[in-house]
C-alpha positions in Angstrom: 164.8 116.7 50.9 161.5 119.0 51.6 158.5 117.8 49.8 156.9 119.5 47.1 153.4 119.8 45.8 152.8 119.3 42.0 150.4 120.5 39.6 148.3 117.0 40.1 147.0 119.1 43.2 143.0 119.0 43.6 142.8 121.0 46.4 141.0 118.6 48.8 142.9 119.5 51.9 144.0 116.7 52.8 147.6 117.0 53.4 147.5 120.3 55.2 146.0 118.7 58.6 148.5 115.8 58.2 151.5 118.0 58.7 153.0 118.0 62.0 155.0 121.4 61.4 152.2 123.5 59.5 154.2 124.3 56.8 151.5 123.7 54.1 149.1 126.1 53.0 146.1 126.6 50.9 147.9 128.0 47.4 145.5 129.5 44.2 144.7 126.6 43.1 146.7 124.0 44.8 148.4 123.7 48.0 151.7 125.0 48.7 154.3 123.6 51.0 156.8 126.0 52.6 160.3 124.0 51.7 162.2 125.7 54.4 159.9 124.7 56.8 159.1 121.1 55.6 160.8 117.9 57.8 160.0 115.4 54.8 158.5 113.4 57.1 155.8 112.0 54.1 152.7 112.6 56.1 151.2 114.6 53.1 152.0 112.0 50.4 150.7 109.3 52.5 147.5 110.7 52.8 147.4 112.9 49.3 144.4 111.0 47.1 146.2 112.0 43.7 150.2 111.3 44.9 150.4 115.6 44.7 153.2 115.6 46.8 156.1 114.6 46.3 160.1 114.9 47.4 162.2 117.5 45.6 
């Protein structure tokens, strides 16, 4: 299951470093992560300060 990120989202960037395949992305508004792409390994929940992401 890829992870998701939801609208709880405040854009602090956070979770885009963390991910060991690059598959998330500056979105408008809130980051974005490219499901296809994603491993689920949890690195961008474990690090998210608001639980944004989350599994699909």
């Amino acid at each position: 299951m890829a992870y998701k990120i939801t609208d709880a989202c405040v854009s602090c960037g956070a979770c885009e470093p963390e991910c060991p395949v690059n598959c998330i992305s500056a979105g408008e508004g809130i980051y974005v992560i490219d499901a296809a792409a994603c491993i689920d390994c949890g690195n961008c929940a474990n690090v998210c300060p608001v639980a944004a992401p989350v599994q699909e």
